[in-house]
N, C-alpha and C positions, 0 to 999 in steps of 0.2 A: 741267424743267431750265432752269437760266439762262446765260445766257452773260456775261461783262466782258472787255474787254479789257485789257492791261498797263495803257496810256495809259489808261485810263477807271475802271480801280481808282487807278492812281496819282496822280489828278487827284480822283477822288471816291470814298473807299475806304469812307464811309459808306453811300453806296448798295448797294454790294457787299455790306455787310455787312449791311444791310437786306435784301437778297434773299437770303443765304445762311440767314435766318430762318425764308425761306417755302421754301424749297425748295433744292437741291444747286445751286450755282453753279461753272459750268467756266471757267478764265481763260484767255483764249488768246494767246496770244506769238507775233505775222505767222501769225494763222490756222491756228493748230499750238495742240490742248490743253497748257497747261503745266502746270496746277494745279486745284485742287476744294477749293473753301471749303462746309463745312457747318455749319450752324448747332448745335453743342453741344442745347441745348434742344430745337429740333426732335424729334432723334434718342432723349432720352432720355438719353443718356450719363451723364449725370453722376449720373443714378438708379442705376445699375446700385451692387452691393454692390463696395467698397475704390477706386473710380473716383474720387471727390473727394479721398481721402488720398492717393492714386499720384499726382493730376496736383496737390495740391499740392507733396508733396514734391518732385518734379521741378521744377516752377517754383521753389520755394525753395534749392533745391539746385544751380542756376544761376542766382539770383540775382535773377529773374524777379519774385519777391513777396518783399516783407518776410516775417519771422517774424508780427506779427500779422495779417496779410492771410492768410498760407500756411493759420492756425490757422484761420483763419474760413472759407477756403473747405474746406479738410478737415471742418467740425464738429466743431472742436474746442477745447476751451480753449486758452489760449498755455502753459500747464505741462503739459498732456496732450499735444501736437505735440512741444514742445521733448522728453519723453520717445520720443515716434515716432522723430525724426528722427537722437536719440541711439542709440537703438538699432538702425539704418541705417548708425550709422557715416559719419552728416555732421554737420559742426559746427555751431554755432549760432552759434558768433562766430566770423573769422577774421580776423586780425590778421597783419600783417606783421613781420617777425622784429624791427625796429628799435622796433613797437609795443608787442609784447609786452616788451623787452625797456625800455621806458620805465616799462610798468605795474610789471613788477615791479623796479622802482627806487623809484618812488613807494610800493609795496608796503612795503619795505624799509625808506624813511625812516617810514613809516605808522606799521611796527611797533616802528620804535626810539622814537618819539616819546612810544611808548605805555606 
């Protein structure tokens, strides 16, 4: 087990993250455990069966990853996730009401034009 402090993650959070690689790192905050960084790989995780779909989703669903990033760490194409994440009942695009309401104006003139 390793140890970093606040000031010594927050100053060089690369090396924390290099040791959280080799083994379970404890953060301590005035000599009080705060936190445990483990290294994803280390552990396996992300091997286990539906664990790269859930934490893409998640990261995508707060905003976390793009859509083709979310897609690639799930293993998945970008129209096989965008049907995941449909079906989850999160959206794929989220537009603000003023946004939306510009698109389908342009929409509008689109189809009169047409």
């Amino acid at each position: 087990m390793e140890t970093v402090n606040v000031s010594g993650l927050k100053n060089n959070p690369s090396e924390a993250l290099r040791l959280a690689h080799r083994d379970v790192v404890v953060v301590m905050n005035r000599n009080v455990p705060d936190a445990v960084m483990v290294g994803i790989d280390a552990l396996g995780v992300l091997d286990a069966k539906g664990v790269r779909p859930a934490l893409a989703t998640a990261l995508f669903r707060d905003g976390n990853l793009s859509l083709a990033r979310a897609a690639h760490l799930a293993g998945m194409s970008v129209s096989e996730f965008v049907s995941h994440v449909s079906r989850l009942g999160i959206p794929v695009i989220t537009l603000a009401g003023a946004e939306a309401n510009r698109d389908m104006d342009t929409l509008d003139e689109w189809l009169a034009s047409s």
